[in-house]
C-alpha positions, 0 to 999 in steps of 0.5 A: 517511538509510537507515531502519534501525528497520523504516520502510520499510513496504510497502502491499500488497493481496490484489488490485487496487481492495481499496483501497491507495491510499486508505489508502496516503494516509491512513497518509501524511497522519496521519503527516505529520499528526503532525510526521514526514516520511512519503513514499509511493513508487509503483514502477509506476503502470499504466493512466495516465492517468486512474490516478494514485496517486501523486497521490492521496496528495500531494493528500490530504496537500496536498503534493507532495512526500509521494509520487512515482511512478517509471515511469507505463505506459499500459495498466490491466495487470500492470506487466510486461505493460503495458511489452511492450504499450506498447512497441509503440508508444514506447520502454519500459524497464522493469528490474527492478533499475532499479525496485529502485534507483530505490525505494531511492534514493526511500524513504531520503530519508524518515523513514518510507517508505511503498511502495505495490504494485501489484495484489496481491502476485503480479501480474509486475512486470518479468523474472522478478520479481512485487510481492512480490520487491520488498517482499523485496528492499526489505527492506520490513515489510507491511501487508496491505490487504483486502476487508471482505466475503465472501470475504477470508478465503481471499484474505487468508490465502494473501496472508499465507501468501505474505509469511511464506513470504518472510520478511516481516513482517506488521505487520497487516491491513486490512479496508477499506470496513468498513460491518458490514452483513452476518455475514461483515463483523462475524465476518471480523475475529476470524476473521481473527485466528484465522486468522493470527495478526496484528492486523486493523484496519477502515477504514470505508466513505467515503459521497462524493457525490463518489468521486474517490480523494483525497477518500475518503482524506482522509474516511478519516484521522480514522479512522486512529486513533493506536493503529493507528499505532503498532501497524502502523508500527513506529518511534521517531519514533511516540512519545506526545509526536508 
């Protein structure tokens, strides 16, 4: 089916490691949690291997079936860049409007679609076109994946002034890796709310002997509560029986 009640939800970031996957894979594994055919799609997947995030989401949700990865590029780069560099050695193809179909085909198979960016919402995607174009061409509302500490404030503003310039909707803001240790961490929510206008919401630092992506997201699902669902993922399906 084509989502038409705003589900398809872009995850982005206000730069790259801020922590989209792990949330991006907790957001997915609540929701399919909760009866409803939740599915993540990864336009790009860059420094593979050993990155794969697309991964990270199926094994925190035990299936899958609950994410895919349409392109994988070997060198840790912005998409764009990376296709020029390893089609110095192998036959890379990397279209934008290919993307752009390939991500619409992916995420109409889903009651809500999921759509994990890239590094943060300027980093070049393919051509001419960045991770933004995307979100926009997709029709796409946002959620904004932040850093808890020092320095989130500007980053995430200009992130949110970027989206409304384009006319995304921003359901919200998440600082993540939330431990409230220090003065910038416990006033950066209020702070940011002022500033922008929009929800923020924490996610709390995962302490893991083991930091393997999907074990910090699921470490993380319990802290998905039911209110920031309904509250970031605008749908029908999230009604009070489900």
């Amino acid at each position: 089916m084509t989502p038409s009640d705003g589900t398809r939800i872009a995850v982005v970031g206000t730069d790259t490691g801020v922590g989209k996957t792990v949330v991006t894979a907790a957001l997915t594994a609540r929701l399919r949690d909760r009866g409803i055919d939740a599915r993540t799609v990864k336009p790009v997947q860059t420094g593979y291997p050993p990155d794969d995030d697309a991964q990270v989401v199926a094994r925190t949700c035990g299936d899958p079936e609950a994410a895919t990865c349409l392109r994988y590029l070997e060198a840790p780069l912005a998409p764009r860049v990376a296709a020029e560099r390893d089609g110095d050695t192998v036959d890379v193809s990397l279209e934008y409007e290919q993307v752009l179909a390939d991500c619409e085909r992916e995420l109409e198979t889903a009651e809500i679609g999921l759509l994990e960016g890239i590094g943060g919402l300027r980093v070049p995607l393919a051509g001419d076109r960045e991770v933004i174009d995307l979100v926009d061409d997709l029709d796409c509302e946002a959620i904004l994946v932040s850093r808890s500490g020092l320095g989130t404030l500007n980053h995430t503003a200009l992130s949110v002034d970027a989206l409304d310039r384009r006319g995304i909707e921003v359901r919200g803001i998440v600082l993540n890796g939330y431990a409230g240790e220090t003065v910038a961490e416990r006033t950066n929510p209020a702070e940011l709310e002022r500033m922008t206008g929009l929800p923020v919401e924490t996610l709390p630092r995962v302490e893991r002997d083991d930091a393997e992506p999907a074990v910090v997201a699921a470490g993380l699902c319990d802290s998905v509560s039911a209110s920031l669902l309904r509250e970031f993922v605008p749908s029908s399906s999230l009604d009070p029986e489900r």
